[in-house]
N, C-alpha and C positions, 0 to 999 in steps of 0.2 A: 454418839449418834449424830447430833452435828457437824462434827466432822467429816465423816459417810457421808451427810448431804451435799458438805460442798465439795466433796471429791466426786460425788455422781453428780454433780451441776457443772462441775469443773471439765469432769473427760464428756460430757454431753455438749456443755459449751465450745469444745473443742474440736470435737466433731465435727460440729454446726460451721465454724470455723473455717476446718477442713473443705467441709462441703460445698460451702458458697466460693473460696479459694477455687475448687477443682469447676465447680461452675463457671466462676468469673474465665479461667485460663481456655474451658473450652468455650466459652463465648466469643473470647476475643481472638480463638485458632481459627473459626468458623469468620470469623470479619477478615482476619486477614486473608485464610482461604479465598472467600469470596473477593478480596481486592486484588489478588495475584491473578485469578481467572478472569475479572473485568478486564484487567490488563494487559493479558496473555490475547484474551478477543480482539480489543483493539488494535495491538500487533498485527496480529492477522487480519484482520482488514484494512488497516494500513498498507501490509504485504501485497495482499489481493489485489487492492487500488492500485498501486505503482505498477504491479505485472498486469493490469487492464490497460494500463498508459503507455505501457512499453511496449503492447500486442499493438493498442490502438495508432502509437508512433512509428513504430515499424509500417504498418499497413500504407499510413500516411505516406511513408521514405521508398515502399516499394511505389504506391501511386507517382509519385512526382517523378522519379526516375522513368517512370512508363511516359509521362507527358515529358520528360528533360529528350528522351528517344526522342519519339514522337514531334517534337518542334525543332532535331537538330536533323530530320529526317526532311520534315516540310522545309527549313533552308536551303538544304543541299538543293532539294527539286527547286525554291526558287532560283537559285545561282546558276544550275543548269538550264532551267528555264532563260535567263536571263542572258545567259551565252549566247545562246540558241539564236536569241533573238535580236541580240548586238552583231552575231556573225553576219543576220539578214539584213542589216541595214548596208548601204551602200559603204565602201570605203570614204567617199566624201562628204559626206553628211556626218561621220564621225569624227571626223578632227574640227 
């Protein structure tokens, strides 16, 4: 009879064994899970951030070329202005 108990104490202990093992394994699937999806989040707003900066860079790149037009536009017109205005002055007052 003795022996019966510690064969049923033995495969009960084992169990218990078992149990906390399959516990302990999905505890630590469930941490890692959750450290891979923190990590996968951060990516992606990392992601996000960079393509906001490249939207926001570009806009930048298209504005400056509209003012780079824009101030080789206003030169021209002073130079022709300037022409205009060297042709009015007398020939001897220019040299």
């Amino acid at each position: 009879m003795a022996g019966h108990g510690r064969a049923v104490t033995s495969e009960i202990g084992g169990g218990l064994m078992g149990a906390l093992l399959a516990v302990d394994g999905a505890l630590r699937a469930g941490r890692e899970r959750a450290a891979w999806d923190r990590a996968e989040a951060r990516a992606e707003d990392a992601v996000h951030r960079l393509g906001q900066a490249l939207l926001a860079s570009r806009a930048r790149e298209a504005e400056l070329a509209r003012q780079l037009v824009a101030a080789r536009a206003e030169a021209a017109g002073l130079r022709i202005r300037a022409a205009r205005a060297e042709a009015r002055i007398p020939a001897a007052r220019r040299a």
